[in-house]
C-alpha positions as CSV (number, residue, x, y, z in Angstrom):
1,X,15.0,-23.3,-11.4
2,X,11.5,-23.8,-12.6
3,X,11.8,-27.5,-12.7
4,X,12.5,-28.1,-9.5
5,X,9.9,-25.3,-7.7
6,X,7.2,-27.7,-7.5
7,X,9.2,-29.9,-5.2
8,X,10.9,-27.0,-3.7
9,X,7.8,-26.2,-2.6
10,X,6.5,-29.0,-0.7
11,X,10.3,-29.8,1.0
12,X,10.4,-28.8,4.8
13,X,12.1,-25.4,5.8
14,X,15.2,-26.3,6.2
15,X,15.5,-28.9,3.7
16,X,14.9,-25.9,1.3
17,X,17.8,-23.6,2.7
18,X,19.9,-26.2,2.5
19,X,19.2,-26.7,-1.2
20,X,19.4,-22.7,-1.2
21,X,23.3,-22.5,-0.3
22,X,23.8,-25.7,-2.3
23,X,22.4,-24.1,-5.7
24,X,24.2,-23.6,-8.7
25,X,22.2,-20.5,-9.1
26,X,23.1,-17.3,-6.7
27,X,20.1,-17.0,-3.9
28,X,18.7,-14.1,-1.9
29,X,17.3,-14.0,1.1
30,X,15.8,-11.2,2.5
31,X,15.4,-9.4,6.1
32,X,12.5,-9.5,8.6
33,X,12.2,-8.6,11.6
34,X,9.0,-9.8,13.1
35,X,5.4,-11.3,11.7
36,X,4.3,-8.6,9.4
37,X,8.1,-8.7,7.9
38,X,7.9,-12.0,7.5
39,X,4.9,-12.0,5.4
40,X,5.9,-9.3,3.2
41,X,9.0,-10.8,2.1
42,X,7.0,-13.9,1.1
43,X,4.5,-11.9,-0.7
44,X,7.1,-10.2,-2.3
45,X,8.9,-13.4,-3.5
46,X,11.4,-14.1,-2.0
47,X,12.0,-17.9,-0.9
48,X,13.9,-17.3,2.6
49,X,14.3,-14.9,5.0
50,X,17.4,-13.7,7.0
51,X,16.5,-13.1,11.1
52,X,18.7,-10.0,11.3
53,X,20.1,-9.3,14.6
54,X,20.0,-5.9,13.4
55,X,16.8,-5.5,12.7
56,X,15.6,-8.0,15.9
57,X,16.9,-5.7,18.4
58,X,15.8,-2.1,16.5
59,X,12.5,-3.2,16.6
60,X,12.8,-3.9,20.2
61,X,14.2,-0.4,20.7
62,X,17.5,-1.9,21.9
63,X,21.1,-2.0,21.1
64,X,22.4,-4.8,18.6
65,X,25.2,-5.8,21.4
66,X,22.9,-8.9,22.9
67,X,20.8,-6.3,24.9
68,X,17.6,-8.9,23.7
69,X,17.8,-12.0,25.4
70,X,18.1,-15.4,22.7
71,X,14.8,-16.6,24.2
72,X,13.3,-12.9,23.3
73,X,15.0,-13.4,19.9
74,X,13.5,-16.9,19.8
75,X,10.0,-16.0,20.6
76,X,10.1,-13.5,17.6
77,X,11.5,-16.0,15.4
78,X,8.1,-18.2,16.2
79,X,5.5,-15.0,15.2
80,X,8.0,-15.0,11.9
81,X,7.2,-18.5,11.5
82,X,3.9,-18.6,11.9
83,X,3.2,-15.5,9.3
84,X,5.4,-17.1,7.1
85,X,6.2,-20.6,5.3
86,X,9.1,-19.3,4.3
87,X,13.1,-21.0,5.8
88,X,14.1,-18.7,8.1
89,X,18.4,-18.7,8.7
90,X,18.7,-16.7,12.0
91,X,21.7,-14.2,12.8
92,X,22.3,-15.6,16.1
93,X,25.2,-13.5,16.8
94,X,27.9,-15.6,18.2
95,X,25.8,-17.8,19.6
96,X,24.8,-16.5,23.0
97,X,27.4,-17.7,25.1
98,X,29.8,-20.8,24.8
99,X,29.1,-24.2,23.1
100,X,26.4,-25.1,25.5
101,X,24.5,-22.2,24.4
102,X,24.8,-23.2,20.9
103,X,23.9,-26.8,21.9
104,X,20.3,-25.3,23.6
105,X,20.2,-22.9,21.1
106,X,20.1,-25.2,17.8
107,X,17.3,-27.7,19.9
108,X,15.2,-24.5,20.3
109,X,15.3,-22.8,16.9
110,X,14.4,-26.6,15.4
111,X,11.8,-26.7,17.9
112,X,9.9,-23.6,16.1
113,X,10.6,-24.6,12.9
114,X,13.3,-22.4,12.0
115,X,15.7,-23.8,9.1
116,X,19.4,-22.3,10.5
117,X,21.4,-19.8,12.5
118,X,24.7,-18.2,11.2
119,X,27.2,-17.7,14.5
120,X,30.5,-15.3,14.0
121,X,33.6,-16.0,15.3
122,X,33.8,-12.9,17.7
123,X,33.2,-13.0,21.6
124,X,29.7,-12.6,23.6
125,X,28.8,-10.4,24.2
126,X,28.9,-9.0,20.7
127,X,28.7,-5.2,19.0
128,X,27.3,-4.5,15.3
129,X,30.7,-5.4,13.0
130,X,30.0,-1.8,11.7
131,X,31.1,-0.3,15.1
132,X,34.4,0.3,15.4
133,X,34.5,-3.7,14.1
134,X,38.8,-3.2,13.5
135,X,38.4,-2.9,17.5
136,X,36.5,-5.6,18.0
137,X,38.5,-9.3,19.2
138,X,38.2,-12.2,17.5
139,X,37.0,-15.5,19.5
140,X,39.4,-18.5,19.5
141,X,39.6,-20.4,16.6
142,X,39.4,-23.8,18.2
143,X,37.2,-22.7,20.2
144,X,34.7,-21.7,17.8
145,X,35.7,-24.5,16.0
146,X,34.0,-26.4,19.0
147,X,30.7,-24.3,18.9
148,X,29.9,-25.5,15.2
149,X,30.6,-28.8,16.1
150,X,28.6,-28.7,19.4
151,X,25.8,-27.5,17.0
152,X,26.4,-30.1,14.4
153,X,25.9,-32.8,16.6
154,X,23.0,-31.2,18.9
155,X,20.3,-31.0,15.9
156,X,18.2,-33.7,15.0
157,X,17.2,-32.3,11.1
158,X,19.5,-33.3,9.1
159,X,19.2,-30.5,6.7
160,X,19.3,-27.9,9.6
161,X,22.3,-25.6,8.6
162,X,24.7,-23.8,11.0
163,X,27.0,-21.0,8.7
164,X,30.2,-19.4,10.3
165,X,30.2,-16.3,9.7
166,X,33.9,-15.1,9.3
167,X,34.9,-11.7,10.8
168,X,38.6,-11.5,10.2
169,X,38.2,-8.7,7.6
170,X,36.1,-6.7,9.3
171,X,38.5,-7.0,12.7
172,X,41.4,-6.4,9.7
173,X,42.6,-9.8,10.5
174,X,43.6,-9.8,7.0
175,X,43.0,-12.4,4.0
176,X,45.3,-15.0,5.4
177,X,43.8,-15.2,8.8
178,X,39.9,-14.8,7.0
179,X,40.8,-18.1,5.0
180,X,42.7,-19.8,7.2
181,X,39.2,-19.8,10.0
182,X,37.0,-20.1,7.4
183,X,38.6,-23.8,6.1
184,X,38.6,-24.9,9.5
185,X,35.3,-23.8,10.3
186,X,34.3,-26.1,7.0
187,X,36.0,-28.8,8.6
188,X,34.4,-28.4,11.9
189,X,31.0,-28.8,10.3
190,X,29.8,-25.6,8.8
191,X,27.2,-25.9,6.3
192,X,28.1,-22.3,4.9
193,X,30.5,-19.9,5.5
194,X,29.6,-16.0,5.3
195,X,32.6,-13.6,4.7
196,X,31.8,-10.1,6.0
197,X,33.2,-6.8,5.1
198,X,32.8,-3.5,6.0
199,X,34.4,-1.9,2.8
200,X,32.6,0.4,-0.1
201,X,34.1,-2.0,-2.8
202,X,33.4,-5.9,-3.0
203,X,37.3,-6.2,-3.8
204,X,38.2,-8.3,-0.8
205,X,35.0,-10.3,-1.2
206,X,35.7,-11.5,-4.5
207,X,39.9,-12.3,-3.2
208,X,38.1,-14.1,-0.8
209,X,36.0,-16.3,-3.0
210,X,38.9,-16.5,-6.0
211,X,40.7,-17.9,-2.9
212,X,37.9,-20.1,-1.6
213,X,37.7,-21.6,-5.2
214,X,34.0,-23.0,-4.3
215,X,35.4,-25.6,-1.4
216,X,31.8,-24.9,0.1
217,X,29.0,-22.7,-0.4
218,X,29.6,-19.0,0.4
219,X,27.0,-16.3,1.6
220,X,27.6,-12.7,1.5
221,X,26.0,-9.3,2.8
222,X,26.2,-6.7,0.7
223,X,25.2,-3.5,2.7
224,X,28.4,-1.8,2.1
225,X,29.0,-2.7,-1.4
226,X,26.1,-2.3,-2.6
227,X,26.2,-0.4,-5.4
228,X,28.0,-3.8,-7.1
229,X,26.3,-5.2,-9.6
230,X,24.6,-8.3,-8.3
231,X,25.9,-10.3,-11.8
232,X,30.0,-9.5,-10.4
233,X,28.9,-12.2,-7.4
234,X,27.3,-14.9,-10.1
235,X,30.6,-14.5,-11.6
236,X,32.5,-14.8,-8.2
237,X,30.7,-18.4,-7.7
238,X,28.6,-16.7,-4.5
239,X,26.0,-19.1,-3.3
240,X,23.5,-16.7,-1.3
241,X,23.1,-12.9,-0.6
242,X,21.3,-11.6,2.3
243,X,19.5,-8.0,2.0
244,X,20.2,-7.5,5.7
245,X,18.4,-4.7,6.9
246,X,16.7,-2.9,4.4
247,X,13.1,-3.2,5.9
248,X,13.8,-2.3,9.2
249,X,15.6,0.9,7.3
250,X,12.8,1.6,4.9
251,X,9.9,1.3,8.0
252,X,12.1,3.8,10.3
253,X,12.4,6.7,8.0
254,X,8.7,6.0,6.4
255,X,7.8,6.5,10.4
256,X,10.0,9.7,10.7
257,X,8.4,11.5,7.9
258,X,4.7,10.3,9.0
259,X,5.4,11.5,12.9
260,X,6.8,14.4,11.8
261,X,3.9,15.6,9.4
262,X,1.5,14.8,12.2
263,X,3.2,16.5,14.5
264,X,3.3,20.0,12.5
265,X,-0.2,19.8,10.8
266,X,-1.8,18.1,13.8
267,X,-4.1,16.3,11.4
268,X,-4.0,13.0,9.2
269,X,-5.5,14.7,6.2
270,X,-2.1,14.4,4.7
271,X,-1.2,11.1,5.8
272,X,-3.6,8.7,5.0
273,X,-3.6,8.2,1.6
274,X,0.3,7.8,1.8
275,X,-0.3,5.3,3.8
276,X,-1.1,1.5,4.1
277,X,-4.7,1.4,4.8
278,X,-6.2,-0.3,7.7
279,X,-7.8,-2.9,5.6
280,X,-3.9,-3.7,4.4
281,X,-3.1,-4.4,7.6
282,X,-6.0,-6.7,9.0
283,X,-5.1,-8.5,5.1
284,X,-1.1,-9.3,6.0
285,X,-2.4,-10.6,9.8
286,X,-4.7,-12.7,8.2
287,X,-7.5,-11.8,9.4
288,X,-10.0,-13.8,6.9
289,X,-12.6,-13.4,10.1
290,X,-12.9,-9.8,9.9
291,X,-15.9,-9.1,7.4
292,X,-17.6,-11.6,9.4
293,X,-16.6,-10.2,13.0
294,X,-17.3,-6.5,11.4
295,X,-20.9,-7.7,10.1
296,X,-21.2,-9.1,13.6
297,X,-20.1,-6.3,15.5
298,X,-20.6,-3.0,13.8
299,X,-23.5,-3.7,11.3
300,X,-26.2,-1.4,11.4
301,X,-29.1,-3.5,9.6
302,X,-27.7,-1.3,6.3
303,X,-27.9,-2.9,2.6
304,X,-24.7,-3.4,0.7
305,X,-23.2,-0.4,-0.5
306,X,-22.6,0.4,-4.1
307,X,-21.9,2.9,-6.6
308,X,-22.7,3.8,-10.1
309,X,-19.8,5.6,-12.1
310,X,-21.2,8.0,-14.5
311,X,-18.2,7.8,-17.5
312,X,-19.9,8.0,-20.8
313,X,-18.4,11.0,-21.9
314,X,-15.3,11.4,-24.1
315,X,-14.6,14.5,-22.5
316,X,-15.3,18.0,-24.1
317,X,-11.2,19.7,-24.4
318,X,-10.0,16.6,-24.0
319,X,-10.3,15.7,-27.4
320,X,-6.9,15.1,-28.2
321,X,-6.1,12.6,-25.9
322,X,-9.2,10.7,-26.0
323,X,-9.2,9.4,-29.8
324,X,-9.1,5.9,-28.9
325,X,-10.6,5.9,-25.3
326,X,-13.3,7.7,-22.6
327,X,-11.8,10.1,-20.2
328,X,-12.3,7.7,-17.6
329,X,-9.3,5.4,-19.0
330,X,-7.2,8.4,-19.1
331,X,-4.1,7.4,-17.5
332,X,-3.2,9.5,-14.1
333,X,0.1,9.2,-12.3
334,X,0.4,5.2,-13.9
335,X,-3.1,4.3,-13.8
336,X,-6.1,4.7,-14.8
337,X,-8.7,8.0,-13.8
338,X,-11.6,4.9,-13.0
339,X,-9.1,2.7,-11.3
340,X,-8.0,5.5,-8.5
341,X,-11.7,6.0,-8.4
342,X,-12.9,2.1,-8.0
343,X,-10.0,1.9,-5.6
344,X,-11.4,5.0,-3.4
345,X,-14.8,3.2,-3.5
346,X,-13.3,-0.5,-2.6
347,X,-11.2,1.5,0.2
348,X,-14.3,2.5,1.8
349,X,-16.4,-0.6,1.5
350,X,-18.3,0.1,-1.6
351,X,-17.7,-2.7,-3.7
352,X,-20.9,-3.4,-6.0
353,X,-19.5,-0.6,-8.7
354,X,-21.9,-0.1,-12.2
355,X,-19.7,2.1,-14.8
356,X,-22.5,3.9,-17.2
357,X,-19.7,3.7,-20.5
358,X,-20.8,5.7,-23.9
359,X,-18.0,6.4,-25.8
360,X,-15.1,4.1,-26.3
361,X,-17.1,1.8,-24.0
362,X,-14.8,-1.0,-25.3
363,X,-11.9,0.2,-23.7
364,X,-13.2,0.4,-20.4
365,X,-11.3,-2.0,-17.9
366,X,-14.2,-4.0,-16.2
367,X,-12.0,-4.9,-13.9
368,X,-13.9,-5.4,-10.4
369,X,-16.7,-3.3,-11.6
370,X,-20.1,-4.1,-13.8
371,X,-20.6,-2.3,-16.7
372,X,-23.4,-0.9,-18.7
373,X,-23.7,1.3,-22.2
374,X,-25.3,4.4,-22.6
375,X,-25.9,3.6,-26.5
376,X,-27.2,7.3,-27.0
377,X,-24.8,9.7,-25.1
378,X,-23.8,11.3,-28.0
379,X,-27.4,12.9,-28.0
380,X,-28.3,12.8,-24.5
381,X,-26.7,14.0,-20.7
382,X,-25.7,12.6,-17.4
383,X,-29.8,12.0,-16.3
384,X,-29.9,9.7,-19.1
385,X,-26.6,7.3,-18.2
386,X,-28.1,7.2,-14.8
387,X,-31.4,6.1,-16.4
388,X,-29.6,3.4,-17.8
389,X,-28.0,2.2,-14.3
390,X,-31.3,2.4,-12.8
391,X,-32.0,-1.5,-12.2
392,X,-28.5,-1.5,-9.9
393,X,-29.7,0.7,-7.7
394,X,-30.4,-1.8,-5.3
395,X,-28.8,-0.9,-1.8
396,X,-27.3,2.3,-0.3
397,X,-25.3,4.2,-3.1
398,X,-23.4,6.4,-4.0
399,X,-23.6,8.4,-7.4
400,X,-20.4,9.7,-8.8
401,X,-19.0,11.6,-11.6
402,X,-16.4,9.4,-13.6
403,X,-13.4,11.9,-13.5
404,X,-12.9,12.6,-9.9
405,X,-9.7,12.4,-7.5
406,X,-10.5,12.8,-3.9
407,X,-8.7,12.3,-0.7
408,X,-10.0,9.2,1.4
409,X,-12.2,11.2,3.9
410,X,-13.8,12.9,1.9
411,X,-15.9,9.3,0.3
412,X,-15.9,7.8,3.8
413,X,-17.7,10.5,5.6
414,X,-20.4,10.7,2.6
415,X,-20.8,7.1,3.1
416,X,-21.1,7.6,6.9
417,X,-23.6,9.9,6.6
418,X,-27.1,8.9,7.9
419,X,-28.8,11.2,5.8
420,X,-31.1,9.7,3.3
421,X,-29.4,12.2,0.5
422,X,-26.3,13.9,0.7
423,X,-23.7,15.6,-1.3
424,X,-20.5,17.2,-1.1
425,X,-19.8,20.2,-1.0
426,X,-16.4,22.3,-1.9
427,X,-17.0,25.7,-0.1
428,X,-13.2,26.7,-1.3
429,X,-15.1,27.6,-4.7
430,X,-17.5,29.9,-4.6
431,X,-16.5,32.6,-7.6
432,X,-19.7,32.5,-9.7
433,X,-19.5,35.4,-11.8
434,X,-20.1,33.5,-15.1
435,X,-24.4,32.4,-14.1
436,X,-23.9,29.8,-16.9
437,X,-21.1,27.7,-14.9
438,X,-23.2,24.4,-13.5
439,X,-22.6,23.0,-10.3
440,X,-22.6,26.1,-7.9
441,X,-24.1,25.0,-4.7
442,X,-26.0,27.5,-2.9
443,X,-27.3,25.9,0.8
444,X,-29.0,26.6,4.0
445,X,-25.7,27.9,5.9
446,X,-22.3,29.0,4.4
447,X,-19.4,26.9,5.6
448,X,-18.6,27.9,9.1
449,X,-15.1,26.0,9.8
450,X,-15.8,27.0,13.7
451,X,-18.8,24.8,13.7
452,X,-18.0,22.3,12.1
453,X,-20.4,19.4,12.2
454,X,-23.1,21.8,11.7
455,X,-26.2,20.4,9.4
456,X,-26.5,22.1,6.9
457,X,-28.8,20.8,3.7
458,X,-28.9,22.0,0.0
459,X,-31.3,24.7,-1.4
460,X,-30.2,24.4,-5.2
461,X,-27.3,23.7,-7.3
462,X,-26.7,25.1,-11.0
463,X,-27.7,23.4,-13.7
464,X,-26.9,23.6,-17.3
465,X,-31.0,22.9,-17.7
466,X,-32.5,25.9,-18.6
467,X,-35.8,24.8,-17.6
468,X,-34.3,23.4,-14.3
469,X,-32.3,27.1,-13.6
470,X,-35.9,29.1,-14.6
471,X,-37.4,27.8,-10.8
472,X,-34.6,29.4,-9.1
473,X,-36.0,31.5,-6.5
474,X,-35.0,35.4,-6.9
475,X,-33.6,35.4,-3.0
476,X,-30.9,32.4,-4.0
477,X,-30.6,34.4,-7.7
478,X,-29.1,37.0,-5.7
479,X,-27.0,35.1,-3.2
480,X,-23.0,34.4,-3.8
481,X,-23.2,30.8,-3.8
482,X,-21.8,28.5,-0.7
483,X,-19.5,26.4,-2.8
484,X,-19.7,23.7,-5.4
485,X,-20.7,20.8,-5.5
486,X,-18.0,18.1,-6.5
487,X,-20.1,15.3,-8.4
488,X,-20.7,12.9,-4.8
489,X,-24.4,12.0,-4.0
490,X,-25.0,9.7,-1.0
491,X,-28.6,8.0,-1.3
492,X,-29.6,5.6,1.6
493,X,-32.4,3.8,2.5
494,X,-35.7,4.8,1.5
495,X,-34.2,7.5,-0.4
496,X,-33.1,4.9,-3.2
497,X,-36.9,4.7,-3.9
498,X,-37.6,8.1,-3.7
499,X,-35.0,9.4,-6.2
500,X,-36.0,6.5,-8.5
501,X,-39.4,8.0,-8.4
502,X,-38.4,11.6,-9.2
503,X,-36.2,10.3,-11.9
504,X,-38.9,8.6,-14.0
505,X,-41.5,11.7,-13.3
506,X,-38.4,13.7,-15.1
507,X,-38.3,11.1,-17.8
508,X,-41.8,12.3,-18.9
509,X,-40.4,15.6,-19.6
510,X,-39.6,16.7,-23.6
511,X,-35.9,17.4,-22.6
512,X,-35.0,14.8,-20.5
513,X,-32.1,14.0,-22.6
514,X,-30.6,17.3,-22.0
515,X,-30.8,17.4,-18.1
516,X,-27.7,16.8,-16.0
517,X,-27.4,15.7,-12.0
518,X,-28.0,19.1,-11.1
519,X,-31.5,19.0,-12.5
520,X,-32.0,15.9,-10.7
521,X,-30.8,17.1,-7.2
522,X,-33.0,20.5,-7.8
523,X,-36.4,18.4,-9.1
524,X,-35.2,16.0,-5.3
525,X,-35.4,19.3,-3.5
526,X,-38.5,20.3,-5.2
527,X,-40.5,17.7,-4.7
528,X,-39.5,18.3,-0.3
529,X,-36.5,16.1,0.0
530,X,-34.3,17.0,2.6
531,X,-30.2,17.1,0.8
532,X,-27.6,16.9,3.4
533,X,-24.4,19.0,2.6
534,X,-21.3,17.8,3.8
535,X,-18.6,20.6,3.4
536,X,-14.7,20.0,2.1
537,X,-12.4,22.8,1.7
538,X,-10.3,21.8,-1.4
539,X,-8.3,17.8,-1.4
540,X,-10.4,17.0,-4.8
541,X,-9.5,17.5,-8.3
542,X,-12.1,16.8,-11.5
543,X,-10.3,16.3,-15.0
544,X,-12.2,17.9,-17.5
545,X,-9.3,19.4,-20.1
546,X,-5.9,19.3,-21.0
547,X,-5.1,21.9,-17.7
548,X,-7.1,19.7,-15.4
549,X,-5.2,16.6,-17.0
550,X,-1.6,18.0,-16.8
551,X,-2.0,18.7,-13.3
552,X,-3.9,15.1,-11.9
553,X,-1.1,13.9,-11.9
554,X,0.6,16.1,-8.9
555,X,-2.7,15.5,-6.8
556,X,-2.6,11.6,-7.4
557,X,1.1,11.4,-6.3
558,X,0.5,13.1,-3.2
559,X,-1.7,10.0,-3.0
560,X,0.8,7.8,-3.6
561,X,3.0,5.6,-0.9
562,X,6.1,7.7,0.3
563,X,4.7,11.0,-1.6
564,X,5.7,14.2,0.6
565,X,4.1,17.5,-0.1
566,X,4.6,21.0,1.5
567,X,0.4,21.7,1.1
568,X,-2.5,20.6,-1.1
569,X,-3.1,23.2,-3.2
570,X,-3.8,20.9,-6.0
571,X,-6.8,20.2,-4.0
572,X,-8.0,23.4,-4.1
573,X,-9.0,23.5,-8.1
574,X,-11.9,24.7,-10.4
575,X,-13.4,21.7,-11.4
576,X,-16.6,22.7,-12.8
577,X,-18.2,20.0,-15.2
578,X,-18.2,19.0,-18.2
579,X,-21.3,18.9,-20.4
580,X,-21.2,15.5,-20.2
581,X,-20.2,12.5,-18.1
């Protein structure tokens, strides 16, 4: 197989199907049903695709009994082949008509590149074999006979194949009559010939081929049997199998569930991180224009953004599962706590990403990100690691805590914001009964859900700096706080220079290496910067000990493709701090 790839490679379309059904190794090909299709079975390996009929019409929204026109079936087939290098065999039903359909047929699909058709031996128009298919007549042999042979001698590529597809079994014809049409439609011409059945078992599939005994290649389809193991049709001497329709399957009921959860929550919140993103989309269309078109079109004159990842910390409770790595390499629903949060960041456009490591800095995967070391976090705090970042501060960006899981919205509207500084905000949390818990946010306006969009802007946040929390004022002492913040600071512009500045007057101080982010964004506020708050009400999770680690997992699945979940109250979580980052 991998001897002969290179050259596989470099054949033509069709002369690559044909060396597909001629293999001595069983072949799949797989189903599309228009461009995108198309390019995601070639991106998912597979070396042809099968035009379904099926699948063709579905996506038109019509009936699979000829309802599409063959030149509607045809123009589809030329958006597959453009998206797609791949040989394309179409199911062209029974061939749209009498041998002089074939004939114009076989001259068109050639014309657009497209490597074969399989026809069946039933009459046009045609129903789906799995309605009432036992009902269904059978064309005449001869005269099906004289459609492959009107084919045959209508292409001009050699290697262009025409298979027969033999529906005696499904009509319950019987075994006789299914091997009786399928010699003569060998003899007429037929490159292949595809033996159909409707049954749960693959019994009368493999009679068939024990009875065929290999005169020519033979292609199957599966959807009924399918539950048989695919090594039972290597033994059988099968030549291809088609996956028939299982993409125009998986799309419709991945549709359903997303229409339906819109519908009841009237809102996306739940929906787009299940979700291909945009981004995916403009990737499989090929879009390679689109930064440049999107720089063109919708910059603003802003820098690059990036983000520096404060991970040094092994994690204070999370001792026993940290031994031989930082919390950030923790592994969360199969990957990574810092991969789901460079991911987030590359999501939203932010992909100049500085990890401050400290412990186990060696196990950090510096995959798509650059990374620097804290040598001292043992004996010093979060102000410190950022200290150490300082020099990659050199565009809009946004400061993160390393053990966050968010939903998508909640980065891009930080990232949105015009705000020179701003934060998030989780006003779902506001029980601050212990003083000594950090992170409490207390701000200009409580959370008012009914006005939303309001400005609101940060008056303090607690820190576990005791000289930071002495120049709390006694009005915000005595205030229930407005939420807390999550670990997200937004810093644009000028601000970049500005926070730079405050940060090196706080270096001067005797406990610098005690002082956390909190101190910084209280010593920003002090000095007359202006913090905007944007609110969240749950959707985020921080990871900071065994409890907090047990139960990522459940909010990153509801991230995850195809996840379906009946609220978010994993969202809605303590996740106050840990001493260090």
């Amino acid at each position: 197989m991998n001897a002969r790839e290179p050259a596989f490679a470099t054949t033509s379309r069709s002369a690559r199907l044909r060396q597909m059904l001629l293999s001595n190794e069983l072949e799949f090909l797989m189903e599309a049903h228009n461009g995108l299709s198309a390019r995601i079975v070639r991106e998912a390996g597979f070396k042809a695709i099968w035009g379904s009929g099926l699948a063709i019409s579905a996506q038109y929204g019509v009936r699979d009994n000829n309802e599409a026109s063959w030149t509607q079936v045809v123009d589809t087939l030329e958006f597959m082949a453009d998206a797609s290098d791949l040989p394309i065999l179409l199911d062209g039903d029974t061939g749209y008509g009498n041998f002089n359909n074939v004939r114009r047929l076989v001259r068109k699909l050639e014309q657009r590149g497209i490597a074969g058709v399989c026809i069946e031996d039933k009459q046009f128009p045609k129903t789906n074999s799995f309605i009432n298919g036992e009902a269904q007549p059978l064309a005449d042999m001869d005269e099906f006979c004289g459609k492959i042979k009107a084919g045959k001698d209508s292409q001009s590529d050699e290697n262009f194949s025409i298979v027969a597809r033999v529906e005696a079994l499904i009509a319950g014809w019987g075994m006789d009559e299914a091997l009786r049409r399928a010699e003569a439609y060998r003899q007429a011409g037929a490159d292949a010939i595809l033996i159909h059945s409707k049954l749960s078992r693959p019994d009368e599939i493999l009679e068939f081929a024990r009875e065929w005994a290999g005169r020519g290649p033979l292609v199957i389809v599966p959807t009924k049997y399918y539950s048989t193991p695919t090594e039972v049709f290597r033994e059988a001497g099968i030549s291809a199998v088609i996956w028939a329709n299982h993409l125009v399957r998986a799309a419709t009921s991945a549709m359903q569930a997303v229409a339906r959860e819109i519908h009841t929550n009237q809102t996306l919140v739940n929906v787009e991180d299940s979700i291909a993103a945009v981004n995916e989309i403009f990737r499989l269309q090929d879009a390679d224009e689109y930064s440049e078109a999107e720089d063109r079109y919708l910059s603003s004159g802003r820098a690059a953004s990036g983000a520096v990842v404060l991970a040094a910390s092994r994690g204070k409770g999370l001792e026993a599962v940290t031994e031989d790595r930082p919390k950030v390499m923790l592994p969360i629903a199969g990957k990574p706590l810092l991969r789901w949060l460079v991911d987030a960041f590359k999501k939203q456009g932010v992909n100049d990403i500085t990890v401050v490591g400290g412990y186990r800095a060696d196990a950090i995967d510096t995959a798509g990100i650059k990374l620097v070391v804290n040598e001292r976090h043992a004996q010093t705090g979060e102000l410190a690691s950022l200290a150490c970042a300082t020099s990659k501060l050199a565009g809009d960006t946004v400061v993160s805590y390393g053990d966050l899981l968010f939903r998508s919205y909640i980065l891009r509207d930080l990232v949105e914001s015009e705000a020179d500084f701003s934060v998030v905000v989780d006003s779902s949390l506001t029980d601050a009964e212990n003083a000594s818990v950090r992170d409490f946010a207390w701000c200009s306006s409580a959370d008012d859900r009914g006005l939303f969009g309001n400005k609101v802007t940060l008056r303090h946040v607690s820190s576990g700096a005791a000289a930071s929390a002495a120049g709390v004022s006694a009005s915000i002492a005595a205030q229930t706080p407005h939420g807390r913040w999550v670990g997200l600071l937004n810093v644009r512009g000028a601000g970049r220079e500005r926070l730079q500045a405050v940060l090196a007057q706080l270096q001067t101080r005797p406990d610098f290496d005690s002082l956390d982010m909190p101190a910084l964004l209280n010593a920003l506020i002090e000095a007359g910067e202006s913090i905007e708050v944007q609110y969240v009400h749950g959707h985020w999770r921080g990871v900071n000990d065994l409890d907090d680690f047990r139960r990522a997992g459940d909010f990153a699945h509801a991230q995850a493709p195809f996840a379906v979940t009946a609220g978010d109250t994993a969202g809605k979580t303590d996740a106050a701090s840990g001493a260090a980052r």
